[in-house]
N, CA and C of each residue as an Amber inpcrd file, in Angstrom:
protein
   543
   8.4280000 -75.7440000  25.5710000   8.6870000 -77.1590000  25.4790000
  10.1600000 -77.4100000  25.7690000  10.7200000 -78.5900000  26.8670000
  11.5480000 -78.2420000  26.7380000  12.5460000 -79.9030000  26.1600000
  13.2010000 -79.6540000  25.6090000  13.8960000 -80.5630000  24.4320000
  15.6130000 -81.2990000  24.9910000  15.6500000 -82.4260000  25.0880000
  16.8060000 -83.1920000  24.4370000  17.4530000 -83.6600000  23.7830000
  18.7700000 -83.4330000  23.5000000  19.4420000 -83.6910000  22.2340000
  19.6250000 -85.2300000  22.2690000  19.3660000 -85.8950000  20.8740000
  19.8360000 -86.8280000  20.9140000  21.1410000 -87.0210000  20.8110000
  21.5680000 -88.1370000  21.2390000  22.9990000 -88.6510000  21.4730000
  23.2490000 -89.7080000  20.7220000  22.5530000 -89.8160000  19.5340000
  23.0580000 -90.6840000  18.6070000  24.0480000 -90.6780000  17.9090000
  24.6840000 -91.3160000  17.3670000  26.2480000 -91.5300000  16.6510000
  25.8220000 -90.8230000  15.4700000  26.4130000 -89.4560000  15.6260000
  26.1070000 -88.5020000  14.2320000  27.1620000 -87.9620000  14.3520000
  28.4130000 -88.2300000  14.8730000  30.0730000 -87.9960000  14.6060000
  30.7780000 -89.0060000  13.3500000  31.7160000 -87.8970000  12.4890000
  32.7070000 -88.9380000  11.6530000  33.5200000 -87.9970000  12.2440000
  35.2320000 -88.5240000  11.9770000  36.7430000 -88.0900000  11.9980000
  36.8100000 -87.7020000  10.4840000  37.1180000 -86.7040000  10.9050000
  38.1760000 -85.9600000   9.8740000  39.2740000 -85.1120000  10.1840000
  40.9100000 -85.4630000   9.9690000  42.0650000 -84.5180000  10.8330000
  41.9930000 -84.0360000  11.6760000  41.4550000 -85.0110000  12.5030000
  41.8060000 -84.3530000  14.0660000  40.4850000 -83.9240000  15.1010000
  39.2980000 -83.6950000  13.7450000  38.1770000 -83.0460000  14.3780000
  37.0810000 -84.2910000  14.2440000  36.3140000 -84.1790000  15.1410000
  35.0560000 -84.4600000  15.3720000  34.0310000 -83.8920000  14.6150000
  32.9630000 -83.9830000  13.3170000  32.4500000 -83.5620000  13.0830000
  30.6250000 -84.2510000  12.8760000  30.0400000 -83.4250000  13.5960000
  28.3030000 -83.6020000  14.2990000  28.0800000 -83.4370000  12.7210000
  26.8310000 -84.1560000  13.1160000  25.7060000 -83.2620000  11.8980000
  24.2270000 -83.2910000  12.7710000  23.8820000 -82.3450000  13.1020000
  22.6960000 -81.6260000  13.6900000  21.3010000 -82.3090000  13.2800000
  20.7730000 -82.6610000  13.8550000  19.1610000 -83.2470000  13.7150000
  18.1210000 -82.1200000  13.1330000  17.6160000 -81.9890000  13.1300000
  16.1900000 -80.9870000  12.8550000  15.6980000 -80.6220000  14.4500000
  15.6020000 -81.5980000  15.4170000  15.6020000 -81.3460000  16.6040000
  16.7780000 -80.7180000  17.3240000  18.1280000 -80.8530000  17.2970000
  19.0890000 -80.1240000  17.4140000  18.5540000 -78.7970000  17.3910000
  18.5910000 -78.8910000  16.0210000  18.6210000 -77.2330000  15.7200000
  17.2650000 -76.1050000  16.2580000  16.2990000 -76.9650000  16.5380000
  15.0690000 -76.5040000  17.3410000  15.5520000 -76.3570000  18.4700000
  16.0590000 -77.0100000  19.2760000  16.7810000 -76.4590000  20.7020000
  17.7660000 -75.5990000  21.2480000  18.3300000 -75.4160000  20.0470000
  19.3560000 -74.1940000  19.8000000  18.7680000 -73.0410000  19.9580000
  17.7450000 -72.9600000  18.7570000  16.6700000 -71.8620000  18.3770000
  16.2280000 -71.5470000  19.4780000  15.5410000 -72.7740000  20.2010000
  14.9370000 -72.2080000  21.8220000  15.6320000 -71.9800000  22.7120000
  17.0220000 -72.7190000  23.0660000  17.7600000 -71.8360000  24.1370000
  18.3880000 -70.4160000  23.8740000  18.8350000 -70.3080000  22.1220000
  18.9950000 -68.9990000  22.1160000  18.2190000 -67.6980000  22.1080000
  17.0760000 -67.8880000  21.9510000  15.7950000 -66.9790000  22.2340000
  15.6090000 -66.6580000  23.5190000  15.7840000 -67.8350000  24.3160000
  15.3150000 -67.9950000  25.9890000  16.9520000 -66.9120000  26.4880000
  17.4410000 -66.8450000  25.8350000  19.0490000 -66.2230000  26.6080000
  19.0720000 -64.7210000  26.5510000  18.3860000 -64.3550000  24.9870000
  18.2250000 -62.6700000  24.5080000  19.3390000 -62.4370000  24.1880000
  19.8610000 -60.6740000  24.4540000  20.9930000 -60.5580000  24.3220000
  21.6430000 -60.1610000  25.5460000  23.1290000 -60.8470000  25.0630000
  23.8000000 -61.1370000  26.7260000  24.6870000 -59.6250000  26.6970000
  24.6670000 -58.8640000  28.2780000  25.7370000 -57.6270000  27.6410000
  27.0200000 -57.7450000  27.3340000  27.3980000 -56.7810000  26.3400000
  28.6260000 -56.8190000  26.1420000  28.1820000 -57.4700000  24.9460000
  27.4270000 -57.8880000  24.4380000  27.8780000 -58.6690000  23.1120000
  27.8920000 -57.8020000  22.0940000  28.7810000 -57.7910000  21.2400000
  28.9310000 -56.7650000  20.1160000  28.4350000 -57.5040000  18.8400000
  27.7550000 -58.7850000  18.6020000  26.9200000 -59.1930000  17.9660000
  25.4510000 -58.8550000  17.8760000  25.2720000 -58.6970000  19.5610000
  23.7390000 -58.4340000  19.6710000  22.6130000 -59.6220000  19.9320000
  23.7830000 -60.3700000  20.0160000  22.4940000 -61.6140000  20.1960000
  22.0050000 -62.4700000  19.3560000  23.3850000 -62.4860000  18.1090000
  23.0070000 -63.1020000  17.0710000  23.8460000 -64.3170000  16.9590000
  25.4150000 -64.7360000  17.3530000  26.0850000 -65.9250000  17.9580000
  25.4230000 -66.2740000  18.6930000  24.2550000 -66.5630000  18.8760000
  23.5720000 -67.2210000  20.5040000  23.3580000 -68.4320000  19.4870000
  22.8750000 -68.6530000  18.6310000  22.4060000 -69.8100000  18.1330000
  23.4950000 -70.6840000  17.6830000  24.6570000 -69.9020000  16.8270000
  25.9880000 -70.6430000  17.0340000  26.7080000 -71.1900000  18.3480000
  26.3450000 -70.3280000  19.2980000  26.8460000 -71.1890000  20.6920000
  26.0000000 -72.2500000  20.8520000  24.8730000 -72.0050000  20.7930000
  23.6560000 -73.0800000  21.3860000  24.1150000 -74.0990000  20.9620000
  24.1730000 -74.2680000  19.5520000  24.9560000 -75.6190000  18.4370000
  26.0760000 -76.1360000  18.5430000  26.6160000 -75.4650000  19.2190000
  28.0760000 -75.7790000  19.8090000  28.0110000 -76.4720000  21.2170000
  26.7490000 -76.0770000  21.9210000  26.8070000 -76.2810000  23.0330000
  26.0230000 -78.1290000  22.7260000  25.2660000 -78.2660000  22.1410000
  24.6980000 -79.4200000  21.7600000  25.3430000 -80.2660000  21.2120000
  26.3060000 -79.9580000  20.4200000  27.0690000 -80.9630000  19.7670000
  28.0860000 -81.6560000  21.0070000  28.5590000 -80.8790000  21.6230000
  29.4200000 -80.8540000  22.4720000  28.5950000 -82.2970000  23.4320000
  27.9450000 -81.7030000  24.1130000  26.9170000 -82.9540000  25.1390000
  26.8970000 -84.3230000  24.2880000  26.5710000 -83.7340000  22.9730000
  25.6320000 -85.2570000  22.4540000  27.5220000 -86.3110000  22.1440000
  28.5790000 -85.4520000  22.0060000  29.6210000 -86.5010000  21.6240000
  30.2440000 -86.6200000  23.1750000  30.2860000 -86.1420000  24.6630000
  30.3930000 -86.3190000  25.6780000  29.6070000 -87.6340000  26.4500000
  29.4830000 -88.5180000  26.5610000  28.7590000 -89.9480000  26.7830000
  28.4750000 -89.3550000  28.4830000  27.4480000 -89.2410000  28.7210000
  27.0950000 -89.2520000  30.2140000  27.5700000 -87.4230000  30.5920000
  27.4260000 -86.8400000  29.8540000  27.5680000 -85.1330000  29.7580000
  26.0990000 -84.5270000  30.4370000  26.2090000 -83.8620000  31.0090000
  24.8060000 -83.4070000  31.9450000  25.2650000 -81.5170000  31.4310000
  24.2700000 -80.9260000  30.6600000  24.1280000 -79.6660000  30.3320000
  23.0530000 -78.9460000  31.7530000  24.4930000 -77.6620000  31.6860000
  23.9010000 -76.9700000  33.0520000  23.9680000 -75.3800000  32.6130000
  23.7330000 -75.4140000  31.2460000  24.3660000 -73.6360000  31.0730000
  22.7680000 -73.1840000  30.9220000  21.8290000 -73.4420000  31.4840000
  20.4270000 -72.6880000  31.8140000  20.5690000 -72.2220000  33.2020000
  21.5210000 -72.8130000  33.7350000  21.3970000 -72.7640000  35.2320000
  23.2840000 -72.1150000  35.9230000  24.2970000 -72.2250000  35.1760000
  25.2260000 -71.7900000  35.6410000  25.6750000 -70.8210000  34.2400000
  26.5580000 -70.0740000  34.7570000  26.7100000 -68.8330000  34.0620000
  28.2290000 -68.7060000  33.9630000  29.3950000 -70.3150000  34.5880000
  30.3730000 -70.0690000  34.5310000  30.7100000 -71.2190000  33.3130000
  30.0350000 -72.1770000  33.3050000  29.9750000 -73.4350000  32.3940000
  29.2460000 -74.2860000  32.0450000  28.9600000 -74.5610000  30.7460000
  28.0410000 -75.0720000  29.7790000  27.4420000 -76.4600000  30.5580000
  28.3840000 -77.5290000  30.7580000  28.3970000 -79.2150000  30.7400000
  28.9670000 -79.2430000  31.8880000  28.3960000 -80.4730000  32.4500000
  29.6710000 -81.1370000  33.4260000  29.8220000 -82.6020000  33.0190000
  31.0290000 -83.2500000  32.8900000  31.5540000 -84.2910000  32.4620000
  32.6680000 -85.0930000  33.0460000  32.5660000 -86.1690000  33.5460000
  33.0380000 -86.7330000  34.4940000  33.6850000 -85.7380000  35.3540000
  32.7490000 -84.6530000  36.7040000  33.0150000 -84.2900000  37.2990000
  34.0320000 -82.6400000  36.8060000  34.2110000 -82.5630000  35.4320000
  34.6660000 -81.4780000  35.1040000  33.7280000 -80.2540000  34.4730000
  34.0320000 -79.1040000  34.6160000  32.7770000 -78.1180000  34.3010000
  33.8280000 -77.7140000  32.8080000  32.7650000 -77.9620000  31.6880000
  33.2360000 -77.4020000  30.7870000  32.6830000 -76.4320000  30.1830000
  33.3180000 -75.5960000  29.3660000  32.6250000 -74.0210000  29.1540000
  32.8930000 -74.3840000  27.7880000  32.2930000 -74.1440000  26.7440000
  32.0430000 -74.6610000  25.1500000  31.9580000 -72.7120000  24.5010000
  32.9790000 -73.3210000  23.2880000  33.2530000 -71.6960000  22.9970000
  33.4300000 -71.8920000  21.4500000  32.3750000 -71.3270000  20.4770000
  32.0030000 -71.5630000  19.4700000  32.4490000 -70.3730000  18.1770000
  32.1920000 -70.5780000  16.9770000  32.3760000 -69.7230000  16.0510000
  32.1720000 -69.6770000  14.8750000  31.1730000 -69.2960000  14.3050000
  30.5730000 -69.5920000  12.8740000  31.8920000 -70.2100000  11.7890000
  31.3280000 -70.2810000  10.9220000  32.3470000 -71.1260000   9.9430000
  31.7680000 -71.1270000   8.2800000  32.2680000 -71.0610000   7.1850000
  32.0110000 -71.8130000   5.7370000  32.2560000 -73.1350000   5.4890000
  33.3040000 -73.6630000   6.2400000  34.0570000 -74.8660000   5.8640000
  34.7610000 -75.3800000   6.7320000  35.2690000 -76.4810000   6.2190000
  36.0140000 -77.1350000   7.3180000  36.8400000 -76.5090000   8.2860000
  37.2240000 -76.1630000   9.1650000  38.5260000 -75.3100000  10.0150000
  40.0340000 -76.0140000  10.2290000  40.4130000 -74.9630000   9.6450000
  42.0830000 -75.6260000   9.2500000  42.6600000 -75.1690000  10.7370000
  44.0320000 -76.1900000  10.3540000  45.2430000 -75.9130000  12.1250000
  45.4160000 -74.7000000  12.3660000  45.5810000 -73.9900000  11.1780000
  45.9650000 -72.7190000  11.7880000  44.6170000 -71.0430000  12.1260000
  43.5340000 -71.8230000  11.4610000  42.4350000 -71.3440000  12.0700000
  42.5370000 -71.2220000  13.6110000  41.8910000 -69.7770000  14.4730000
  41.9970000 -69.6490000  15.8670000  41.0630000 -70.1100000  16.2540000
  40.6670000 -70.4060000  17.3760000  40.0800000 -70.8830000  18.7620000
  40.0620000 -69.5720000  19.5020000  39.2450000 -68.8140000  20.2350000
  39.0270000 -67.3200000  21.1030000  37.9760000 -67.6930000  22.3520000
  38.4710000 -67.4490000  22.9100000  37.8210000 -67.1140000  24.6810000
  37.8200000 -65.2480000  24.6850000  36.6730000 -64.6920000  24.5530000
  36.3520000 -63.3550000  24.8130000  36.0820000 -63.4450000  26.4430000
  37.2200000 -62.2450000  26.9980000  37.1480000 -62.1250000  28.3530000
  38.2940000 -60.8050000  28.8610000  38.0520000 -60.3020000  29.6990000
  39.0360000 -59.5250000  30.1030000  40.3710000 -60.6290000  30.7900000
  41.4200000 -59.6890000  30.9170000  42.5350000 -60.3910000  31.2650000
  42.8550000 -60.7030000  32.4620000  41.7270000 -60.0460000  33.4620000
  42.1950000 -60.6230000  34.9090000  41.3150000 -61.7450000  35.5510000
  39.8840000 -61.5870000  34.5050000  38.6490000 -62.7310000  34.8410000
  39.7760000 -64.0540000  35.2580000  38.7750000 -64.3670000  36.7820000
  38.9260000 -65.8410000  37.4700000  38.0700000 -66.6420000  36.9050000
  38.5980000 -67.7440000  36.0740000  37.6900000 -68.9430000  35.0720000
  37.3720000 -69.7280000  36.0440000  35.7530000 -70.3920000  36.2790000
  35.5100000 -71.1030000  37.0710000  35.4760000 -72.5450000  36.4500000
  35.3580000 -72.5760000  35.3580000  35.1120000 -73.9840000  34.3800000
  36.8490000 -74.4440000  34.4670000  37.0900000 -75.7750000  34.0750000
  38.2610000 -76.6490000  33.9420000  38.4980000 -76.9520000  32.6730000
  37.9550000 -76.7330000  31.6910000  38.2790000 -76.5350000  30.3460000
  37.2070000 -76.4480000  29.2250000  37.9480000 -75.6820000  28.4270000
  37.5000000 -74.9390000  27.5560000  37.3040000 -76.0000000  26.1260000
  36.2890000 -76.0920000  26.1470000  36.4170000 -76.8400000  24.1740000
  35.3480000 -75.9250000  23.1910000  36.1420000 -76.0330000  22.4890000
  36.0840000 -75.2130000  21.2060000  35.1880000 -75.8200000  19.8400000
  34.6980000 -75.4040000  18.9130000  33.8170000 -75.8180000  18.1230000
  33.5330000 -74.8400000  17.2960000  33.0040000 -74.8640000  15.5630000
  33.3190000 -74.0500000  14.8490000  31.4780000 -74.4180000  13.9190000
  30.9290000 -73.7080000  14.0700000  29.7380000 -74.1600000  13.4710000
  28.8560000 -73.7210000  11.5660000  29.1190000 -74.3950000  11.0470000
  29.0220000 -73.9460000   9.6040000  27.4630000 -72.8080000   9.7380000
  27.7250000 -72.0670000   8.7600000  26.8860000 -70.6680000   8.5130000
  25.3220000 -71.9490000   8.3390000  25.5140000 -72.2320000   7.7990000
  24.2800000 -73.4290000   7.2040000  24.0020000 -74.3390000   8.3960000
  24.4830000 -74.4790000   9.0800000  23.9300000 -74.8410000  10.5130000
  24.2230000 -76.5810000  10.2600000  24.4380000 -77.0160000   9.3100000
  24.7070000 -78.4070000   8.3870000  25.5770000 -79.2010000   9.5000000
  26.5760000 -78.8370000   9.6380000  27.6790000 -79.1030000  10.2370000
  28.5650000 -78.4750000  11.4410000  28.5530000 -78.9920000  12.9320000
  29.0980000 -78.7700000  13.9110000  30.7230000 -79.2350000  13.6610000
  31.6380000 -78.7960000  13.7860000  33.1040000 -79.2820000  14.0820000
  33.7320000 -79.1460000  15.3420000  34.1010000 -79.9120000  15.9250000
  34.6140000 -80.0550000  17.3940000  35.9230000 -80.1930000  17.0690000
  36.5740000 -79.0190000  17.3310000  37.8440000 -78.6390000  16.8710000
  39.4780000 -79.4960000  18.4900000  38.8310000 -79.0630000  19.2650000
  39.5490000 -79.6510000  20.2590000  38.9940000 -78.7920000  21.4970000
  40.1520000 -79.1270000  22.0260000  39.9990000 -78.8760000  24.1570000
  41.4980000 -78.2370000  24.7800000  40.8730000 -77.6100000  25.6290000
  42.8150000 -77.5250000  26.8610000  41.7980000 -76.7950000  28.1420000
  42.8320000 -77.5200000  28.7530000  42.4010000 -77.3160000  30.5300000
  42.2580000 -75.8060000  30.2300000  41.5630000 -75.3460000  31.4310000
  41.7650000 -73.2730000  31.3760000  43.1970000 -73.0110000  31.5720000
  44.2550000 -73.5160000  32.7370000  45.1910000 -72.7970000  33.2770000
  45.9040000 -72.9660000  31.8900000  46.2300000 -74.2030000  31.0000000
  46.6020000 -74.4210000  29.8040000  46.7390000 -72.9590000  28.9610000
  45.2730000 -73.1580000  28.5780000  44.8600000 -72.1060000  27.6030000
  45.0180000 -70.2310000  27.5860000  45.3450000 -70.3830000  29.6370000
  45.6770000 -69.0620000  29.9760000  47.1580000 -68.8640000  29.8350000
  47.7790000 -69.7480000  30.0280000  49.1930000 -69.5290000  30.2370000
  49.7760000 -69.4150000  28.3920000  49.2350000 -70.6530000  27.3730000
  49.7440000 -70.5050000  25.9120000  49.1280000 -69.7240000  24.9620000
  47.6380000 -69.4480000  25.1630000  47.1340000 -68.6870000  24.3890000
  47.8660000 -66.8960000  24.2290000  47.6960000 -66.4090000  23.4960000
  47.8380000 -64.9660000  22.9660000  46.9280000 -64.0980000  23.9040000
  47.1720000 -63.3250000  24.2810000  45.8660000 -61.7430000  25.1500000
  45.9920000 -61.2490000  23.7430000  44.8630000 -61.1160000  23.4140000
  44.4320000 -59.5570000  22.3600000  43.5320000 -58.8980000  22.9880000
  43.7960000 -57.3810000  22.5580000  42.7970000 -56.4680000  23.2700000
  42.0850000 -55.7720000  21.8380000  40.6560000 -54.9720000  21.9870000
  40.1990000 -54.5390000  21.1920000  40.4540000 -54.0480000  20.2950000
  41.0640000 -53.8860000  18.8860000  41.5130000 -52.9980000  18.2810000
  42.8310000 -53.6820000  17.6250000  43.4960000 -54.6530000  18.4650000
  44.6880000 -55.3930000  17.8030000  44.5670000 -56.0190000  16.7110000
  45.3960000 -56.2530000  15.6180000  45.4880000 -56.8810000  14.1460000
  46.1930000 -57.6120000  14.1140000  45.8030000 -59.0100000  13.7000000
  46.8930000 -60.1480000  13.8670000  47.6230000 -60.4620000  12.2910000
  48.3590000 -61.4810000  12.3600000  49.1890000 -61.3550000  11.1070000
  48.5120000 -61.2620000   9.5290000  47.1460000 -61.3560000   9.7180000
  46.1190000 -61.8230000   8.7790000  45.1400000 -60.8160000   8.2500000
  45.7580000 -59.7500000   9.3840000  45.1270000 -58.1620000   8.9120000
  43.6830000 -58.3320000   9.7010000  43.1380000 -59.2480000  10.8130000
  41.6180000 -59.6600000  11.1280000  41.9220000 -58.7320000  12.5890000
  40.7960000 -57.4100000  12.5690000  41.1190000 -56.7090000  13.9430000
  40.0940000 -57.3140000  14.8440000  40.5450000 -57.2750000  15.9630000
  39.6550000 -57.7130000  17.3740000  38.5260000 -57.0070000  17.7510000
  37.2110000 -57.5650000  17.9670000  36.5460000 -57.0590000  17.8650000
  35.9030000 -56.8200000  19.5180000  36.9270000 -57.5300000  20.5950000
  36.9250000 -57.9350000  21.4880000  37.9840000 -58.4860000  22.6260000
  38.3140000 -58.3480000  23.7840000  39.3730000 -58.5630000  24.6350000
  39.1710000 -60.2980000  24.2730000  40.0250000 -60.9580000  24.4840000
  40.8910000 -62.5180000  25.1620000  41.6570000 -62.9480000  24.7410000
  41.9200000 -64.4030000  24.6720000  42.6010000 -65.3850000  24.3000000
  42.6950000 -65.9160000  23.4640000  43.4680000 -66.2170000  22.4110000
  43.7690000 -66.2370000  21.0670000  44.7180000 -67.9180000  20.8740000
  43.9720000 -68.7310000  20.2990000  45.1490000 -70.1040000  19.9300000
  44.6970000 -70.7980000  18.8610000  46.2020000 -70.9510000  17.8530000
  45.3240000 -71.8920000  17.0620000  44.7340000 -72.7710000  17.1620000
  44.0090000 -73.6370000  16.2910000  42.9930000 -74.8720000  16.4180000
  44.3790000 -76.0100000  16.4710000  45.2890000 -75.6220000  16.0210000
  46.1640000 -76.9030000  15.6660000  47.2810000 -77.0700000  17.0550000
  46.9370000 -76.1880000  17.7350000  47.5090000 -76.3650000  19.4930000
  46.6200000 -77.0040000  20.3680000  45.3250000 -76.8580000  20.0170000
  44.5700000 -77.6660000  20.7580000  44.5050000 -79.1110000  21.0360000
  44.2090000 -79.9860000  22.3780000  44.0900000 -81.2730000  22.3640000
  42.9840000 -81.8360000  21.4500000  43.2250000 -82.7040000  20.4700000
  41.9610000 -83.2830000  19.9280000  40.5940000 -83.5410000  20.4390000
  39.4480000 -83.6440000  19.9210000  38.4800000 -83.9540000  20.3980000
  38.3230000 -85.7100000  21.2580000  39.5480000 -86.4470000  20.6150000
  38.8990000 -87.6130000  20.8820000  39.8800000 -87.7800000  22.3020000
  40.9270000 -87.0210000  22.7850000  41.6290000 -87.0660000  23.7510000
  40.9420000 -86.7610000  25.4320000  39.7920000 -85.9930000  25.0990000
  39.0070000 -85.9190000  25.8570000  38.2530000 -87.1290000  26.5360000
  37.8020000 -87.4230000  25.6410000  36.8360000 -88.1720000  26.0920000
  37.6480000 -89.8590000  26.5720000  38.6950000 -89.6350000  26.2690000
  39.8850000 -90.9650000  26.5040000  40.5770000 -90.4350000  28.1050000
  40.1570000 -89.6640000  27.9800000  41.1300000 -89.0200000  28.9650000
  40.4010000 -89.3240000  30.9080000
């Protein structure tokens, strides 16, 4: 079966973020695109963030007004939105996500990004609550973000479990700058 998210006004503001709250249908389409995906290689989860992306990837469309989801069909980016390909990059959560909480793009360091920017989103363990943390163009995010490689420990003692790009949430452009933009 295949399912659309509604795009109903299920965003409030809170500091900076955008925060969804997921339908019952939401979360059924998550379930089914992340099943339909398996496990992707390289994932050192196994295939178990698929449903946190999926939710990320939905929230994302439904607060994008006129957002057309293409990540069944392209493999470089999620959405396209007024003519921009965006790649949606997610991460479980307990609670709200503070500024200095990170934002991560897993990728090697020489990958050519085909998407135009990256937005970020933090999805509660309870599936309750999507947070749309913010956005930055790719060349942005390549040039200010941090490279960590596998094995590195950041000031917080949290080792990498994975190559990329590392920025806090509180460098990011807001959610609502986007869509103004």
């Amino acid at each position: 079966m295949s399912r659309t998210p509604s795009k109903t006004k299920r965003f409030k503001y809170q500091d900076n973020l955008a925060v969804f709250t997921p339908s019952g249908d939401d979360i059924a389409l998550a379930h089914e695109r992340s099943c339909a995906m398996g496990i992707l290689p390289g994932s050192y989860m196994r295939g178990l963030g698929n449903l946190t992306g999926c939710l990320g990837e939905i929230a994302v469309n439904a607060y994008l007004p006129r957002s057309r989801y293409v990540g069944n069909d392209m493999f470089t980016h999620d959405l396209v939105y007024k003519k921009q390909k965006v790649e949606v990059k997610s991460k479980t959560c307990s609670g709200q996500p503070k500024p200095q909480f990170n934002a991560f793009v897993n990728c090697k360091k020489d990958k050519e990004h085909e998407n135009d920017v990256f937005f970020f989103t933090r999805v509660r363990r309870d599936l309750a609550r999507v947070y749309l943390v913010g956005w930055l163009p790719t060349p942005t995010l390549i040039d200010e973000a941090t490279y960590r490689k596998v094995g590195d420990v950041d000031d917080e003692g949290f080792v990498f479990k994975s190559n990329g790009y590392q920025i806090p949430i509180g460098e990011l452009n807001p959610p609502l700058a986007f869509k103004k933009g």
